[in-house]
Backbone as CSV, one residue per row, in Angstrom:
resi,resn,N_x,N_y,N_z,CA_x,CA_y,CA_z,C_x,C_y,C_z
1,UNK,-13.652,-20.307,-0.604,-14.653,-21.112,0.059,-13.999,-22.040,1.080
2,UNK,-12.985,-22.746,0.501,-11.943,-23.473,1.758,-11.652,-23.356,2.803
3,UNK,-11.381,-21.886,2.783,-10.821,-21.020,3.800,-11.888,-20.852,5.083
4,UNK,-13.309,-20.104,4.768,-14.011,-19.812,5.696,-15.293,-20.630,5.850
5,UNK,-15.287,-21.678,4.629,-16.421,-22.308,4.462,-17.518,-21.923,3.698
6,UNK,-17.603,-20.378,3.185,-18.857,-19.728,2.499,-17.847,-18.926,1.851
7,UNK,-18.930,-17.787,0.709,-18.238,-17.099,0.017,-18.417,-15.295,0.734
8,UNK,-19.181,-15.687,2.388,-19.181,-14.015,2.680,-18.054,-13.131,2.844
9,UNK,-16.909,-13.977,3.073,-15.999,-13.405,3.313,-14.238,-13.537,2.088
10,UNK,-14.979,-14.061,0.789,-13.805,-14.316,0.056,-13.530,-12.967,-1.105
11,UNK,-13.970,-12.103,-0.434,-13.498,-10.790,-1.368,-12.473,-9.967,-0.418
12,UNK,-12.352,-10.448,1.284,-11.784,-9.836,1.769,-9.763,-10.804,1.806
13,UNK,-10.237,-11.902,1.793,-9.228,-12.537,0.936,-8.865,-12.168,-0.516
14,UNK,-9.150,-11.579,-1.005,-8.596,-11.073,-2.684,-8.014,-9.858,-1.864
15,UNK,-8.207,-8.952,-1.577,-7.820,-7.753,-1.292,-6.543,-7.927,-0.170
16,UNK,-6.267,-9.206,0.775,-5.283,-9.392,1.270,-4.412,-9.920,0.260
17,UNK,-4.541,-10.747,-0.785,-3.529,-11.563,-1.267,-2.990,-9.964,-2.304
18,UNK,-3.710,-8.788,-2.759,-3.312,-7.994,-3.544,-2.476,-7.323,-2.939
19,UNK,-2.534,-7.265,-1.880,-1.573,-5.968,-0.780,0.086,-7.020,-0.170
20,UNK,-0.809,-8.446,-0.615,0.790,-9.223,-0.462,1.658,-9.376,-1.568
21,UNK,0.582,-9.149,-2.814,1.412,-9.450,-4.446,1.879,-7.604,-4.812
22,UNK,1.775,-6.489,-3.516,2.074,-5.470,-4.200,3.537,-5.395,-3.005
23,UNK,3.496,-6.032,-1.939,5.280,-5.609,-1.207,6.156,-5.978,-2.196
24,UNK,6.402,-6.742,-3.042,7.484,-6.205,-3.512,7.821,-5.638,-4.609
25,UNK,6.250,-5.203,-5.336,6.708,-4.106,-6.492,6.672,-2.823,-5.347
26,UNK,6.169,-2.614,-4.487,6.301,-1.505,-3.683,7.635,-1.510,-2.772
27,UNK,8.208,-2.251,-2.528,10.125,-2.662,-2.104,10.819,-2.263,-3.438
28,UNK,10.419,-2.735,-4.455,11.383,-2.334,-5.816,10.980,-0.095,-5.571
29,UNK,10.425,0.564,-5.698,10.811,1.813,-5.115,11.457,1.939,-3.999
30,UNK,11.149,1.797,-2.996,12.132,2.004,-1.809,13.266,1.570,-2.046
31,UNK,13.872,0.449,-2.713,15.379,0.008,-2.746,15.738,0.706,-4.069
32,UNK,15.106,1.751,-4.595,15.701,1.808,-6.062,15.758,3.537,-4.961
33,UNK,15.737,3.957,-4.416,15.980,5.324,-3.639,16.979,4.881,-2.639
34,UNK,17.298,3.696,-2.013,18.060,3.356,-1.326,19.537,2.769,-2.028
35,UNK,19.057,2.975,-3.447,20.369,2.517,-4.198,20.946,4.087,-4.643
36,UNK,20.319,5.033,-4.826,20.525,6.335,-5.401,21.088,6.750,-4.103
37,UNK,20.872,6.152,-2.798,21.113,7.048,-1.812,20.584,8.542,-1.227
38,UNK,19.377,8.585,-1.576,18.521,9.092,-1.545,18.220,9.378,-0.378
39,UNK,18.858,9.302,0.828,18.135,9.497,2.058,17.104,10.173,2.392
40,UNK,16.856,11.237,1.932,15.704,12.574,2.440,14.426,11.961,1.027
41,UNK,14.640,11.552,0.197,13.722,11.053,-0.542,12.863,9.878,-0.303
42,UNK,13.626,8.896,0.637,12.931,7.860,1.468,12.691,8.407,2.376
43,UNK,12.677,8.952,3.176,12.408,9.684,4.101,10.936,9.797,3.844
44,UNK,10.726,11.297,3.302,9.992,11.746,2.332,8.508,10.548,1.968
45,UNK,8.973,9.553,0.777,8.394,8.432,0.620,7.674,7.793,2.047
46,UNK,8.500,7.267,2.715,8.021,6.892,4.107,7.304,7.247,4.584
47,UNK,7.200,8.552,4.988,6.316,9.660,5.364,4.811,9.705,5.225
48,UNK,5.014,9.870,3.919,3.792,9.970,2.977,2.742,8.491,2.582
49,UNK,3.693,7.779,2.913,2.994,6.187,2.932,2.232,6.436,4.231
50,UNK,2.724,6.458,5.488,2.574,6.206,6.554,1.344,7.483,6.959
51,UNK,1.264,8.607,6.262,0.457,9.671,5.741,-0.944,9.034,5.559
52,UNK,-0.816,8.413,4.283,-1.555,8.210,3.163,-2.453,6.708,3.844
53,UNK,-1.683,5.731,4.288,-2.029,4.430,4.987,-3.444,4.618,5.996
54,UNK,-2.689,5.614,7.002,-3.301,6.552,8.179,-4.943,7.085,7.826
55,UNK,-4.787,7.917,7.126,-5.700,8.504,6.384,-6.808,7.878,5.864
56,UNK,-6.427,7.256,4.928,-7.468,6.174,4.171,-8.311,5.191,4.967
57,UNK,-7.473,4.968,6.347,-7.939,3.612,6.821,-8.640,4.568,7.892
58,UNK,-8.267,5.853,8.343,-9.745,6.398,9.397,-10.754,6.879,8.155
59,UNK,-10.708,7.148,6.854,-11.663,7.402,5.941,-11.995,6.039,6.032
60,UNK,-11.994,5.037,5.136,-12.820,3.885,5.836,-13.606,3.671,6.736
61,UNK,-12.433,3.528,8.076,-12.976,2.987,8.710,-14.216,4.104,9.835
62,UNK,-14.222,5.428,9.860,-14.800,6.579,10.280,-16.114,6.558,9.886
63,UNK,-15.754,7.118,8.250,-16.661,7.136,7.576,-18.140,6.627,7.174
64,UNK,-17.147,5.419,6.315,-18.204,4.511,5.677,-17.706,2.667,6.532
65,UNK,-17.377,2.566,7.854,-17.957,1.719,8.523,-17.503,0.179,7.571
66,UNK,-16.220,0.193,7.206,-15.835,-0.890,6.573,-15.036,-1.970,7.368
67,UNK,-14.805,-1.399,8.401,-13.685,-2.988,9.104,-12.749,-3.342,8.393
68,UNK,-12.770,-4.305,9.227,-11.501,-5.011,8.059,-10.788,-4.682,6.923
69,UNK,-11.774,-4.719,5.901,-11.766,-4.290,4.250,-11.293,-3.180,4.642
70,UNK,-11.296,-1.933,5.583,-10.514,-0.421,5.224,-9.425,-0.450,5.786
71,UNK,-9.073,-1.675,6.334,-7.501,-1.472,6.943,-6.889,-1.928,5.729
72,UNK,-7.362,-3.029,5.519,-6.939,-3.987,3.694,-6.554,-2.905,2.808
73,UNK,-7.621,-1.678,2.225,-7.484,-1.261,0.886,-6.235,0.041,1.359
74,UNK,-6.781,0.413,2.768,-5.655,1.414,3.125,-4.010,0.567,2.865
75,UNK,-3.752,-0.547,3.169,-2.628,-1.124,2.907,-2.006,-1.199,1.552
76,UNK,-3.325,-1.608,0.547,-2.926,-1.291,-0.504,-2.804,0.101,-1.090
77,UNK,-3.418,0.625,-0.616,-3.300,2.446,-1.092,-1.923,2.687,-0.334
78,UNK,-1.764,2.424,0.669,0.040,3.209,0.832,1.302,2.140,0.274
79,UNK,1.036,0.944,0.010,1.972,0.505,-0.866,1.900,0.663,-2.535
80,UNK,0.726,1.592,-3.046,1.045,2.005,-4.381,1.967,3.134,-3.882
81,UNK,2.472,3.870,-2.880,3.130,5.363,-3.311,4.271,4.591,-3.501
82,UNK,5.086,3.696,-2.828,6.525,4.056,-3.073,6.482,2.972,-4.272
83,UNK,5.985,2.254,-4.711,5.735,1.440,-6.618,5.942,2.048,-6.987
84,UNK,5.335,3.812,-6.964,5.057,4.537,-8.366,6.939,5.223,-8.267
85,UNK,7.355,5.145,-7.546,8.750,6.127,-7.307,9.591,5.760,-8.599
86,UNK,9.952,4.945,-9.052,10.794,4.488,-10.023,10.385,5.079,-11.324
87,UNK,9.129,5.268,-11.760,8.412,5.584,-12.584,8.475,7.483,-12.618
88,UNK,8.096,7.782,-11.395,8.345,9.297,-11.118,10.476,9.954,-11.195
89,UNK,10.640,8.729,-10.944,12.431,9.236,-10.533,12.880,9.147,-11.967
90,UNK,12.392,8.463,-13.051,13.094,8.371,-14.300,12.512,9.539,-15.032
91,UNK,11.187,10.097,-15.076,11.021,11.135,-15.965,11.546,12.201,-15.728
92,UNK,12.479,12.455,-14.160,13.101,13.908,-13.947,14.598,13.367,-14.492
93,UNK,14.782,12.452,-15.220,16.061,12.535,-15.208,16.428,13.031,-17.056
């Protein structure tokens, strides 16, 4: 309410502060492939973020006409891929 004065716009503030509380569980994958030396696997990762980011946010924003909010959730949808890496890199081992 502080922020904009009303509450029309304080859900699009939750969804920014989530995509700021997920860089660095989503940095803990990328540096845990950058510690393996992993080059073609960040690579890879990168890719597919930048894929996945892309995607979501013209589904949004194409689609269903969200603004703002589909650049937001797209941010958070490509910083869950490289989170989940650590989780995926330990069960092949």
């Amino acid at each position: 309410v502080f922020l904009f004065g009303d509450e029309k716009h304080a859900h699009l503030v939750r969804v920014a502060a989530l995509a700021v509380g997920m860089v660095p569980v989503s940095e803990i994958g990328m540096s845990y492939l950058r510690a393996l030396d992993e080059a073609a696997g960040y690579a890879i990762v990168s890719f597919g973020r930048l894929l996945v980011t892309m995607g979501i946010c013209v589904l949004l924003l194409v689609r269903y006409g969200m603004g703002v909010e589909a650049v937001l959730w797209a941010s958070v949808a490509g910083l869950a891929i490289p989170a989940a890496v650590p989780g995926r890199a330990g069960r092949r081992t």
